[in-house]
Every structure is written in structure tokens, then in C-alpha cells.
N, C-alpha and C positions, 0 to 999 in steps of 0.2 A: 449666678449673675449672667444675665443675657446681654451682649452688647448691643447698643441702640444705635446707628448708620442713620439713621431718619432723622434723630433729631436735630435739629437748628446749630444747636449748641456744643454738639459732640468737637466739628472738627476745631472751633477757638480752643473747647479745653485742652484737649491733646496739643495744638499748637505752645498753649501756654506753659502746659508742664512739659515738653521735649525744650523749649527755650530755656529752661533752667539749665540745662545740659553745659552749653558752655561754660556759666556759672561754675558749674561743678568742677568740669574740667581746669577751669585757671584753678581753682584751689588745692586741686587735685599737680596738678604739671609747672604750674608757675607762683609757687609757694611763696619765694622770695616777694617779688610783684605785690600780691594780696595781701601780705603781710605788711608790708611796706605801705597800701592803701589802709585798711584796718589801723595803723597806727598815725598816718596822715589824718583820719577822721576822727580819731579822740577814741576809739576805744582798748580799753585798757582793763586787762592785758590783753591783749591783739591776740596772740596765738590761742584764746580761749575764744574768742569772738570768732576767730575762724572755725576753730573743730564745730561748733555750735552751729555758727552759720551754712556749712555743710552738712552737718547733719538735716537743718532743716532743710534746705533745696535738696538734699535726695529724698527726701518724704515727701514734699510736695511732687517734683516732677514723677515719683511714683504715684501718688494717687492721682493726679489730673490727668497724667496720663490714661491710667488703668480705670480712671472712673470711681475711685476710692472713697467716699467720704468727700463726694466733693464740694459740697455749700461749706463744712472746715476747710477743705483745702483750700477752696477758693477765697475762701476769706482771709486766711493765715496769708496768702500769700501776697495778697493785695496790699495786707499791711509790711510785711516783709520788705515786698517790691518800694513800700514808700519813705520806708527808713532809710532802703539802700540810696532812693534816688534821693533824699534830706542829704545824704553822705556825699554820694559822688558833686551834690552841688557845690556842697562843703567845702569838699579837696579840690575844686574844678575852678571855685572860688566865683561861682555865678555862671558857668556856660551852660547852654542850653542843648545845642547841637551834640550827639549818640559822637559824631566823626572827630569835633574837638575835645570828646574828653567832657561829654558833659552829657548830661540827666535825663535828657530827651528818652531814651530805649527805657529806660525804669522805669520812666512817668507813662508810658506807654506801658510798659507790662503791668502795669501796677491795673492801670485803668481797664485792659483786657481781664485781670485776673475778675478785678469786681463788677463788670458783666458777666462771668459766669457764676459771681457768686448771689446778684441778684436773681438770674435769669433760669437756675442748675434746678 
């Protein structure tokens, strides 16, 4: 696999699968927190929704990253990214605003993810 620097599209994927990263991390260091959201959204049982949900964001941030599989990845995670943001609107109860606690950064990665999944 040769890496490609030229193309258009390289640096949004890589942006997009390294963004997953925080993601990870709250699930990874702030267990309580996530869990506690997971179960504010209705799913049930929440601590299977998490291991789940982690497991996808390290598969996705690895292949967008690395350039894996990326028209799957990018699409997986387009729709990932828009169930999360369905969620945080959920529990947010209507905000819109990434700073108040609301959907804006999802609905934005969501939309990044499927420009590379259109464009990959």
C-alpha cells in the first residue's frame, strides 16, 4: 500500500478518523460519564452499547486513518456519527451548540465522514 499526500481527500480522512480519538478516550478514562450518557439515551443495556461502541471507533479511527477500507469506513462512520448526534440531541433535549452539550460536532463529523465517503 503506497501512501497518497496528493490526493484532495487524504488530509479530511485522517482528520476524521484521529477525531474519533477523543471519543475513545472518554470511554476509555471517563467510563462513569459515558455510561451514564448511554443510559440517558435509552440504550439498554448501556455497558454493552459501550464495549460495542468502542470497539467501532477504534476500527474506524484505524482505518481512516491508515487509509483502510475507506469508502466502509467512511460510510460506517457517517452513520455511526448520526446516531450518536440522534443521541446527544436526545439527552441535550434539543441543543444544537458542540459548547452547550449539544449535536453540532456529530452532525459535523457525521457530514465530514460522508464526503470522504462519497468522494474516497
Amino acid at each position: 500500500m503506497q501512501f497518497d499526500w496528493s490526493g484532495p481527500l487524504t488530509p479530511l480522512r485522517i482528520l476524521c478518523g484521529v477525531t474519533f480519538v477523543p471519543h475513545i478516550a472518554a470511554k476509555l478514562f471517563a467510563r462513569p460519564l459515558t455510561l451514564g450518557f448511554f443510559k440517558a439515551a435509552g440504550f439498554r443495556p448501556a455497558a454493552a452499547f459501550l464495549a460495542v461502541a468502542l470497539a467501532v471507533e477504534v476500527g474506524l479511527a484505524t482505518c481512516l486513518t491508515l487509509g483502510l477500507w475507506v469508502r466502509y469506513a467512511a460510510l460506517a462512520a457517517f452513520v455511526f456519527m448520526s446516531v450518536a448526534a440522534a443521541s446527544v440531541f436526545k439527552v441535550s433535549r434539543g441543543r444544537w451548540l458542540w459548547n452547550t452539550g449539544g449535536c453540532e460536532y456529530c452532525v459535523f463529523l457525521a457530514c465530514a465522514c460522508l464526503l470522504v465517503f462519497i468522494y474516497a
